[in-house]
C-alpha positions in Angstrom: -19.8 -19.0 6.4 -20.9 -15.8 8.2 -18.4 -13.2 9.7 -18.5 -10.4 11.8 -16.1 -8.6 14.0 -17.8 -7.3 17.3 -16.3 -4.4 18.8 -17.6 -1.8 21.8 -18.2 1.4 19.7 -20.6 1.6 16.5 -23.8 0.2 15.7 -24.7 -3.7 17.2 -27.2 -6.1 15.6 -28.6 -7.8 18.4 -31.8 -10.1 18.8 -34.6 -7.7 19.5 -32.5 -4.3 18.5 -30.0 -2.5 17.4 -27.6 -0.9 20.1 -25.0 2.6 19.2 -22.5 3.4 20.9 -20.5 6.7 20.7 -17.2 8.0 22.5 -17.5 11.6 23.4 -16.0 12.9 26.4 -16.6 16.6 25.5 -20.3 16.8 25.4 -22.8 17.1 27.9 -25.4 15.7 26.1 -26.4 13.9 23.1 -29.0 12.7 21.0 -29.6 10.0 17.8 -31.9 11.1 15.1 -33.5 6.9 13.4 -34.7 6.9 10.1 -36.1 4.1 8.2 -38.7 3.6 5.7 -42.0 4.6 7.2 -40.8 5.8 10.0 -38.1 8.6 11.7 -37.4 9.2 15.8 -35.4 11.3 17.7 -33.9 10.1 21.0 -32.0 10.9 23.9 -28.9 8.9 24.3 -27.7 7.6 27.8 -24.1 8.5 29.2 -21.8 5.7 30.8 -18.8 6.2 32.4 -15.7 7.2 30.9 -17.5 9.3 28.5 -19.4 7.0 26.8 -23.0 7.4 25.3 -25.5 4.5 24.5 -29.4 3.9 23.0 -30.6 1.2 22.1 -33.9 1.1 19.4 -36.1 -2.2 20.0 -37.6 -3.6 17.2 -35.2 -1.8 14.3 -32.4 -3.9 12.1 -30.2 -3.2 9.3 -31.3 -0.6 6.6 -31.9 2.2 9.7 -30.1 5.2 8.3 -28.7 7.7 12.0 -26.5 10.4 12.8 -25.7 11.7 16.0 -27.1 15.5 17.5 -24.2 17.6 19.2 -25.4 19.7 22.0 -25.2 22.6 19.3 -27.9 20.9 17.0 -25.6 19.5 14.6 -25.7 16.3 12.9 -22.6 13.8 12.6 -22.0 10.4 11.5 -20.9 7.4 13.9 -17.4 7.7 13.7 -17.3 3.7 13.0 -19.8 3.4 10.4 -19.9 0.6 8.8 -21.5 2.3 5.2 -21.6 6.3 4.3 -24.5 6.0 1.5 -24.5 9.5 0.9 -21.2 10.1 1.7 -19.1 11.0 5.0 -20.9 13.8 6.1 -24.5 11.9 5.3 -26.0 9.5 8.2 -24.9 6.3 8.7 -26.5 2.9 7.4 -26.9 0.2 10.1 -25.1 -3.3 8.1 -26.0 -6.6 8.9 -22.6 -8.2 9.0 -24.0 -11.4 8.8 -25.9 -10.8 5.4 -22.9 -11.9 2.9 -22.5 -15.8 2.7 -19.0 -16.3 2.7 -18.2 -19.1 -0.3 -14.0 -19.5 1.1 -14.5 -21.3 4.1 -11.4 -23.5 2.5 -9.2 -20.5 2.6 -6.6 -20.1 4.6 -4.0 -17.8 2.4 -0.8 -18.5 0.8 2.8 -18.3 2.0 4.4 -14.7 2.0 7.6 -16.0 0.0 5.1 -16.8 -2.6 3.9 -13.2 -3.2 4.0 -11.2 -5.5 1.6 -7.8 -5.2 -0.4 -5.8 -7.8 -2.0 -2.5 -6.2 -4.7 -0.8 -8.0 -6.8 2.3 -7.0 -10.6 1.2 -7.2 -11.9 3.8 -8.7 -9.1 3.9 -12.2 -8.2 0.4 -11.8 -11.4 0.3 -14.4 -14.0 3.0 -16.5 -16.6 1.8 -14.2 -14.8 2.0 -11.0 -16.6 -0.3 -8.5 -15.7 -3.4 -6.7 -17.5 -5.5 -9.3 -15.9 -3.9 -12.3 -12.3 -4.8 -10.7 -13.6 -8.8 -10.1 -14.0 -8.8 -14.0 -10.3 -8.5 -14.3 -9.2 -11.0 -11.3 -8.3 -13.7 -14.0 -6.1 -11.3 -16.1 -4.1 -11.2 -13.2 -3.8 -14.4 -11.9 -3.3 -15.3 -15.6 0.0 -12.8 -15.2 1.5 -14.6 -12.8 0.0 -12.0 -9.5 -0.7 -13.6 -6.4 -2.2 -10.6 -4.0 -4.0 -8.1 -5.2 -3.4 -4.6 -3.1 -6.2 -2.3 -2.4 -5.3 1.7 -1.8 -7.2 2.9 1.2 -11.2 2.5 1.0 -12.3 4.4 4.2 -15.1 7.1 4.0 -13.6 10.5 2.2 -15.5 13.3 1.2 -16.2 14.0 -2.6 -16.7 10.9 -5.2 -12.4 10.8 -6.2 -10.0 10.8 -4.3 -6.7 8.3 -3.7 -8.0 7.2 -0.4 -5.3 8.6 2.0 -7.9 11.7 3.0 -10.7 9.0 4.7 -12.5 10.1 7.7 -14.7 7.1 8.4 -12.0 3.8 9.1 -14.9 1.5 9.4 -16.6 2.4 6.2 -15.7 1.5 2.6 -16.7 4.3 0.6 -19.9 4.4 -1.2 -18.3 5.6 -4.5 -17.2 1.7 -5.5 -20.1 -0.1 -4.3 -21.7 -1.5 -1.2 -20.1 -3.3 1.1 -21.4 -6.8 -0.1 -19.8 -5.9 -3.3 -16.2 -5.3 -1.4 -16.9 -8.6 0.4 -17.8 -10.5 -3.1 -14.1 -9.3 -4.8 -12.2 -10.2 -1.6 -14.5 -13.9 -2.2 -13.9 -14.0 -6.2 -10.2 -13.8 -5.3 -9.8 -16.3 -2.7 -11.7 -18.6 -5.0 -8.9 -18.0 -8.1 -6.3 -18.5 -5.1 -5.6 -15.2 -5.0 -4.8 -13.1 -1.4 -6.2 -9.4 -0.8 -4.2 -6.8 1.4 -5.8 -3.2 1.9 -3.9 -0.1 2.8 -4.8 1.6 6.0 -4.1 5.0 7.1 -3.8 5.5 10.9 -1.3 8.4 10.8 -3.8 10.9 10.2 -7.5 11.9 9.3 -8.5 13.9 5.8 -9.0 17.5 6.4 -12.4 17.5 5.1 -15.8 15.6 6.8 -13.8 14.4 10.0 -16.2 15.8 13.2 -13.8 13.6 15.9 -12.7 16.9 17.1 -15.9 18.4 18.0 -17.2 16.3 20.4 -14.1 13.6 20.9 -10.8 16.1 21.4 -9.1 13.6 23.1 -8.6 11.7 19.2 -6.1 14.2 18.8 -3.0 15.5 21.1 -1.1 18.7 21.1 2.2 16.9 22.1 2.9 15.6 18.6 3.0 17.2 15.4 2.0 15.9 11.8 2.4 17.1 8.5 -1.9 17.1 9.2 -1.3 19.0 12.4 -2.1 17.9 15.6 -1.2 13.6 16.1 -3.8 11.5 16.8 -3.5 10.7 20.7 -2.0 7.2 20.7 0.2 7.8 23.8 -2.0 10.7 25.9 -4.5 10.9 28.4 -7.6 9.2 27.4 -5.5 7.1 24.5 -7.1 3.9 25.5 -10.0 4.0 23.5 -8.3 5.9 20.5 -5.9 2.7 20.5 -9.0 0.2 20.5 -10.3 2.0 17.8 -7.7 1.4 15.7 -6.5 -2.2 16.7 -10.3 -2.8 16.1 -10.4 -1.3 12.7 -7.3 -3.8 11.9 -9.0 -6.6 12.9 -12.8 -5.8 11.4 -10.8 -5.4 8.1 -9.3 -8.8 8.1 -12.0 -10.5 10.2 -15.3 -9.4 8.5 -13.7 -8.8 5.4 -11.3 -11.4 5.3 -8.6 -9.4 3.9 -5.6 -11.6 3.9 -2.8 -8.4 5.1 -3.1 -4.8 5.8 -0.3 -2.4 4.6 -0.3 0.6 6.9 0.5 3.9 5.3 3.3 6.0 6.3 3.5 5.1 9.8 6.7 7.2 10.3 4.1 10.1 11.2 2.7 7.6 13.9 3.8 9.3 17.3 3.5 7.3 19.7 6.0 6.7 23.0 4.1 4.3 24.8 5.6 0.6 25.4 4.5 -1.3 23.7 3.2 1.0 21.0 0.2 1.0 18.9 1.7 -1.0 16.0 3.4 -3.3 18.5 -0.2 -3.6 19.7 -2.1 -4.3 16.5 0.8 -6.9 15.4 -0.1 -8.8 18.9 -4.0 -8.4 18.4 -3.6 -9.9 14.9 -1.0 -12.7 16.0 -3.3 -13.8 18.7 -6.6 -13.7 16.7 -7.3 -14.2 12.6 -3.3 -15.3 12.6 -3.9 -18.1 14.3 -6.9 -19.5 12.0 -5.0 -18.6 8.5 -1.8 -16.7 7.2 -2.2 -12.9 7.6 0.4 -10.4 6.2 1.2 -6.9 7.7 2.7 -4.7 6.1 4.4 -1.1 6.9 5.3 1.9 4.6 8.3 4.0 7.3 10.7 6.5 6.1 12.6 5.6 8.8 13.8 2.0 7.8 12.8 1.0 11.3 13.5 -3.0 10.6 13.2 -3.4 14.3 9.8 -3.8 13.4 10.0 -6.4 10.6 10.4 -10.5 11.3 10.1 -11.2 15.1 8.8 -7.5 15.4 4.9 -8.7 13.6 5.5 -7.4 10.6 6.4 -9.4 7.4 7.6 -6.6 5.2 8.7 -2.9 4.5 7.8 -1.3 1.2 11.2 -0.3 0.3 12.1 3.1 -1.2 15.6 2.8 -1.3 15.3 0.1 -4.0 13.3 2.1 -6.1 15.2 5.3 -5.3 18.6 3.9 -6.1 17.1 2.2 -9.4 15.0 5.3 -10.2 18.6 6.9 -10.3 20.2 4.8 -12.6 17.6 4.6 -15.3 16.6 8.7 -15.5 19.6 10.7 -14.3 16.9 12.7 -12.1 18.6 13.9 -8.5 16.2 16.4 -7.3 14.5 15.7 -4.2 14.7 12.6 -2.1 16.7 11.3 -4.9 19.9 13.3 -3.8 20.6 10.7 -1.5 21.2 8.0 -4.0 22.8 10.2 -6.8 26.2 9.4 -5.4 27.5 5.4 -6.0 23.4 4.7 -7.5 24.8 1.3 -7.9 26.6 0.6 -5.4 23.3 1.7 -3.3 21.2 -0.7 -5.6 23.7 -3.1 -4.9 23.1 -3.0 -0.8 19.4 -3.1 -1.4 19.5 -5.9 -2.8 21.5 -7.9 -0.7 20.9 -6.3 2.4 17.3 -4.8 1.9 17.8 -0.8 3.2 20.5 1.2 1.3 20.2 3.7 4.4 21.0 2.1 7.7 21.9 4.7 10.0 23.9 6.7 8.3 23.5 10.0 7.7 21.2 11.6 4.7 21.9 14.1 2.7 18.4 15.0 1.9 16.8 14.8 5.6 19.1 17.6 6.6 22.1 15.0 7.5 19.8 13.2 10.1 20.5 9.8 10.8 18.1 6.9 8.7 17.1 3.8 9.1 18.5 0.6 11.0 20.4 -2.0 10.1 18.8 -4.6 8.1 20.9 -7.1 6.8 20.0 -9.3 9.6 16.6 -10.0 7.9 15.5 -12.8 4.7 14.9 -10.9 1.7 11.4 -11.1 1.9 11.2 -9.0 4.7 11.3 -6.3 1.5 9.0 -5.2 -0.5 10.3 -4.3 -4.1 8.9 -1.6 -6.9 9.4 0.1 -9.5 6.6 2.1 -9.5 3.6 2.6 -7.1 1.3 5.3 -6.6 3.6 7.1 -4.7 5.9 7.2 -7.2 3.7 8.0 -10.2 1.1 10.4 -8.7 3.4 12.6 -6.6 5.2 13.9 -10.0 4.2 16.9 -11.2 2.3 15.2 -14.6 1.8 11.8 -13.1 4.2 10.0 -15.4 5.2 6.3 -15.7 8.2 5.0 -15.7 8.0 3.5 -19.3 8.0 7.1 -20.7 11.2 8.3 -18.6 13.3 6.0 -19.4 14.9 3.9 -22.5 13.2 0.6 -23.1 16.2 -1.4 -22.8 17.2 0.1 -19.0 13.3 -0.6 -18.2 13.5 -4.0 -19.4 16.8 -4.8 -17.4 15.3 -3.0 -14.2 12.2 -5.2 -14.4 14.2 -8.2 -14.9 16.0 -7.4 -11.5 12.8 -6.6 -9.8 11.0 -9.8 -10.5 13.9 -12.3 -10.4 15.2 -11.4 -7.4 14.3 -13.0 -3.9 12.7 -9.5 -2.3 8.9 -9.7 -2.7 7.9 -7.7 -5.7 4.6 -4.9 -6.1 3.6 -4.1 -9.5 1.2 -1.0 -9.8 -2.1 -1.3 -12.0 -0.9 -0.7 -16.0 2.8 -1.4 -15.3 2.7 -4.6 -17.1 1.3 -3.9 -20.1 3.4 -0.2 -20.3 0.2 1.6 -19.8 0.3 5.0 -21.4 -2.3 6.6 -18.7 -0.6 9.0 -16.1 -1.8 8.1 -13.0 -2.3 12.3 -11.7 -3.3 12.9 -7.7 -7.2 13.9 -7.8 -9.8 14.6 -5.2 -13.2 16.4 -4.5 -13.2 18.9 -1.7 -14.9 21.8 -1.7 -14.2 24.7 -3.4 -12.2 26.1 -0.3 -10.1 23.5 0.2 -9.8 22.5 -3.8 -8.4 25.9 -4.2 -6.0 25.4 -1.2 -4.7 22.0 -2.7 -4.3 23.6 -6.3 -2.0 26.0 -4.9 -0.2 24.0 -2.9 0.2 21.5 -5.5 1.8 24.1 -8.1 3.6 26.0 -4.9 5.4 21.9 -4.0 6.4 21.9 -7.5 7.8 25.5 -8.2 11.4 24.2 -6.7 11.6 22.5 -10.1 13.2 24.6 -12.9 10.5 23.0 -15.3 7.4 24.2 -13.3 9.4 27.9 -11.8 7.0 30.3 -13.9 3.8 30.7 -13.6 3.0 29.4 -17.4 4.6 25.8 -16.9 2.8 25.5 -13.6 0.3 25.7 -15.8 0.5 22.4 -16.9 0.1 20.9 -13.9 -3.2 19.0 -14.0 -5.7 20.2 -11.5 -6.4 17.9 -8.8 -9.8 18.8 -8.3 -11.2 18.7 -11.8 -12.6 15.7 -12.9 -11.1 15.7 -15.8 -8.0 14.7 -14.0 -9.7 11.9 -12.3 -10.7 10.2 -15.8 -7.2 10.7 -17.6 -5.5 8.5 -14.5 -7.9 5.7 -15.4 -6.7 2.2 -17.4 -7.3 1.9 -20.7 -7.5 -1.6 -21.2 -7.5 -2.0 -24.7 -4.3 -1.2 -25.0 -3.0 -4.6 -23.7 -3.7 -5.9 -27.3 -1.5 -3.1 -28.9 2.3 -2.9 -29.7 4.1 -2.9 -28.0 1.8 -3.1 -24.6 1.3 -6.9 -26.0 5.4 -7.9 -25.9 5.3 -5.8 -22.4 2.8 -7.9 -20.9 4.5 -10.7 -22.3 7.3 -10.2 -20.6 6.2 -9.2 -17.4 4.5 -13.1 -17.5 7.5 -14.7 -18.5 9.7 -13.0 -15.9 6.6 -14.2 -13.3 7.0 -17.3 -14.8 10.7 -17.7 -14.3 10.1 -16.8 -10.7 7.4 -19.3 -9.9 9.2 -22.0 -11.7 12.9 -21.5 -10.5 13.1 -18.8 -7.6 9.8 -18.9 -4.9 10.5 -22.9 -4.3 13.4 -21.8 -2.8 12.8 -19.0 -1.0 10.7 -20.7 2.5 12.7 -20.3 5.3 15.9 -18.1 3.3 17.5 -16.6 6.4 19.0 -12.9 6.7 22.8 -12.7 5.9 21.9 -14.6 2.8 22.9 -11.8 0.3 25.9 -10.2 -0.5 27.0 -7.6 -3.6 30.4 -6.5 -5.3 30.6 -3.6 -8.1 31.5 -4.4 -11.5 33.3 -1.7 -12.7 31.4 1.5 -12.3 27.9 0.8 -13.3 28.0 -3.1 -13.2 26.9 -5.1 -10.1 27.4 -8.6 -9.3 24.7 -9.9 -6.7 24.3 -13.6 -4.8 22.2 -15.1 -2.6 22.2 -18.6 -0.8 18.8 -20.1 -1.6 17.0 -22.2 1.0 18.0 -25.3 -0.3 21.8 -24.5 -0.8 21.5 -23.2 -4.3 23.1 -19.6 -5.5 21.1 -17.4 -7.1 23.0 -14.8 -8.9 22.4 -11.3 -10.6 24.9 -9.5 -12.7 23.3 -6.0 -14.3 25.1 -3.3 -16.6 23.2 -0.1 -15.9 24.7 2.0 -18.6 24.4 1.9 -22.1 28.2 0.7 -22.5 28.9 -2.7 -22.9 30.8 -4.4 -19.6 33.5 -6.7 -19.8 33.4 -9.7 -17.0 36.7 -10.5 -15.4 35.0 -14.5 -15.3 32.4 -16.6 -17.1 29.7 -16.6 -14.2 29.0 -19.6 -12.5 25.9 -21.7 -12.5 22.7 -22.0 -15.1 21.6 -19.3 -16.8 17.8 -18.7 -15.9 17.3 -15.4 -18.1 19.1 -13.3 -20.3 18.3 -9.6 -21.0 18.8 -8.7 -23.9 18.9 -12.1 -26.3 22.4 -11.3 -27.1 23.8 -11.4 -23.8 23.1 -15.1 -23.8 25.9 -15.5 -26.8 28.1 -13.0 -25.4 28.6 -14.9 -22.3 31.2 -17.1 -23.3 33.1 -13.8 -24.3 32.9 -12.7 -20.9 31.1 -9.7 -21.9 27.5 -8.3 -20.9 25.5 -5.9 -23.3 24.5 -2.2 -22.3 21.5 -2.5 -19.9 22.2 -6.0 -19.5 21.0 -8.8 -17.0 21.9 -12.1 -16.4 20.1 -14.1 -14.1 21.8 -17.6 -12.9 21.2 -20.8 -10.3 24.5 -22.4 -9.2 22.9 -25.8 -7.7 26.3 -27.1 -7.1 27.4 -24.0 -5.0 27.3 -25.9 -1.8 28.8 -22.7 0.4 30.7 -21.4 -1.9 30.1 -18.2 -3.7 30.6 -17.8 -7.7 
């Protein structure tokens, strides 16, 4: 099976050639510098209308190395290269996208009720930190009980570390992890252990190192919208039609000649954009009406607004939810600072309305955003229109030292939050290491140079001095550097630790609550409509959750999130699926749950009746 995704800018195999093609409005002229073994031309490129430029070089294939010359004598790379070999400000390497033979022609995904999601970063996912290293560990976690494996973002960014979110070439997957038939082999090696593979995609912004758009394509960028990165890029301005194409193309070369099975697009909150229909709108549509109708794709959105507009009918299968983690995050460490300030009021009562009714904030007003109003309401939508977590790289990397959870919190209020996660019907997202209690921080790292490296240690000590821990200039300190390299290896896995106590009983436990799941919970979750959940307090710090099941069963929750014991008013109804801790299971019939307790229960009999 051969597949490649054809699109009007970039480098073209073609029969007796290769043809580029570059977008750049600004310039008046513009050359292409062809190297190859053996040989090495410069040539005058031909303008089109619209401010398009074209060559084509007879008799050259895949393997010609080029970069573009600016009127000033400058050299760039094609803003949709397909390979950076010497990295995002090096030429770019003309792919044959027909080279890889495909061995999945049989795959055509899984069901999105069926997933659950592990995301890794390449690069500390292993010591080696390539594409092939990571394929050596598919089986350990389709042996857990994973079913998609998430990639961070793998476009072009400068330096050899980095998390992914500074990329400046879509197109290209970066150098630093392999070649692109190595990327297309792990996305292969899955399907063929019946595993899917979603990549993360940033279209809110590009790094602030190695992107050249500006210099001879302005029109990438509008002064009518602001970032946190400055400038927006121009998805709504004059000359927006081709910056559009060039991203809905980037969506669909991804999951055509890559065969990813679901993109999760990063922070798309800081997406401006007030055209109708609007660029995600756009790229749900291109998706639906290409690979979507051939197998099942998955999108996926990160938005601090809780936008579930988008989500279900809107193209969009899911919304990594915050709220979730926020309100649980709460609950286990007593930590308020930050965007935890909204949920440090009623945590469980906000836990409570995630679960049931997938966003905690649905318009009303919060606290921490300056009493704006957030989100939309949501209840409306099945439960797997969420995406659960109780850690992600998010989550771990923007702390100060990088911790996990497993080293903030007691055991037993970790084991009873992971029980919720996993048994209940939202989908759920594990991050690398989380099953096994990994030890390793997981630190924010990159490699810019020394300019900018300075600028981003500052900053990074500056974000943090708000905290009383990090307020002098000794504890900042302690915060690890995020250019040094150092700080790149201590993020990565140690995987011998899996065999270790008590990484061995966490792992353990992770597959036996995956197991649960796929035995009892995902055969009944196809075609669960919204409205299905609902949620009642239990005292102060209990919670009582239920949800009608596809096929008329209840599925219940009850959790103690305090170290107290909590004494039920009733003997819940139905058939107890899991217990946490053992002893909850004997204290049952004394109508009493243990401190960081969970019970998980299927009432078959419920018919429409609630416990």
């Amino acid at each position: 099976m051969i597949r490649r995704h054809d699109m009007p800018f970039g480098a073209m195999l073609e029969a007796e050639g290769v043809l580029f093609r570059l977008w750049a409005p600004r310039v008046q002229q513009l050359e292409i510098v062809l190297s190859w073994a053996g040989g090495k031309k410069r040539r005058t490129m031909e303008s089109a209308a619209g401010g398009w430029w074209h060559h084509f070089a007879p008799g050259l294939g895949s393997g010609v190395c080029y970069q573009f010359l600016l009127p000033d004598g400058s050299a760039v790379p094609d803003p949709a290269s397909r390979y950076q070999p010497e990295d995002a400000q090096g030429p770019s390497l003309v792919i044959d996208p027909a080279a890889y033979a495909w061995q999945d022609d049989r795959w055509r995904g899984r069901p999105w009720h069926e997933t659950v999601i592990y995301e890794l970063h390449v690069g500390t996912f292993t010591p080696e930190g390539t594409y092939r290293a990571a394929m050596e560990r598919l089986d350990d976690l389709a042996d857990l009980g994973i079913t998609a494996v998430e990639l961070m973002p793998l476009a072009d960014f400068p330096g050899r570390r980095n998390w992914g979110y500074d990329g400046v070439l879509p197109f290209a997957p970066d150098a630093v992890y392999g070649g692109p038939e190595d990327l297309k082999a792990l996305v292969d090696a899955a399907h063929g252990k019946g595993l899917m593979v979603f990549l993360d995609v940033v279209y809110n912004h590009f790094g602030p190192e190695g992107n050249a758009l500006h210099r001879y394509a302005e029109d990438f960028f509008t002064p009518r919208h602001h970032t946190p990165w400055g400038p927006a890029i121009n998805f709504d301005g004059p000359n927006s039609r081709v910056v559009r194409d060039f991203f809905r193309h980037n969506a669909l070369y991804w999951l055509e000649e890559y065969h990813f099975d679901g993109l999760r697009f990063d922070a798309v909150h800081a997406i401006c954009d007030d055209s109708h229909p609007d660029i995600l709108e756009e790229i749900a549509a291109a998706v639906a009406a290409g690979p979507g109708q051939d197998r099942q794709i998955h999108l996926m959105l990160e938005n601090d607004h809780n936008a579930a507009h988008y989500l279900g009918s809107g193209g969009y299968r899911a919304q990594w939810n915050d709220d979730f983690h926020h309100a649980l995050h709460v609950l286990l460490t007593g930590e308020k600072d930050g965007y935890y300030r909204d949920f440090s009021d009623q945590p469980t009562n906000h836990l409570g309305r995630c679960l049931a009714e997938g966003f905690a904030w649905q318009g009303q007003p919060s606290v921490y955003r300056d009493h704006r109003a957030r989100g939309e309401a949501s209840a409306y939508l099945p439960p797997v229109a969420f995406i659960n977590f109780l850690q992600n790289h998010d989550q771990i990397g923007n702390r100060a030292l990088g911790e996990r959870l497993s080293s903030l919190c007691p055991a037993a209020a970790l084991r009873a939050a992971v029980a919720v996660l996993l048994l209940s019907p939202a989908v759920p997202l594990l991050f690398m290491g989380e099953e096994f209690g990994a030890i390793s921080p997981f630190l924010f790292f990159c490699d810019f140079g020394e300019e900018l490296s300075q600028t981003v240690r500052e900053g990074r000590r500056w974000e943090f001095a708000a905290f009383a821990h990090f307020s002098t200039g000794k504890t900042a300190a302690q915060i690890p550097d995020p250019g040094a390299e150092s700080t790149f290896i201590a993020s990565t896995l140690d995987w011998t630790q899996r065999n270790l106590v008590p990484h061995a009983d966490w792992l353990q436990y992770y597959r036996r609550l995956l197991q649960i799941r796929r035995d009892e919970i995902v055969l009944r979750l196809a075609g669960v409509p919204g409205d299905s959940g609902t949620w009642h307090l239990l005292g102060k710090t209990g919670l009582a959750v239920h949800w009608h099941l596809a096929d008329g069963a209840i599925l219940s929750l009850y959790g103690q999130w305090a170290p107290e014991p909590l004494f039920l008013d009733l003997i819940p109804k139905g058939r107890l699926v899991f217990a946490q801790p053992q002893e909850a299971t004997a204290l049952l019939q004394q109508k009493r749950l243990p401190g960081w307790g969970v019970l998980c229960l299927l009432d078959e009999e419920a018919g429409e009746q609630h416990p």
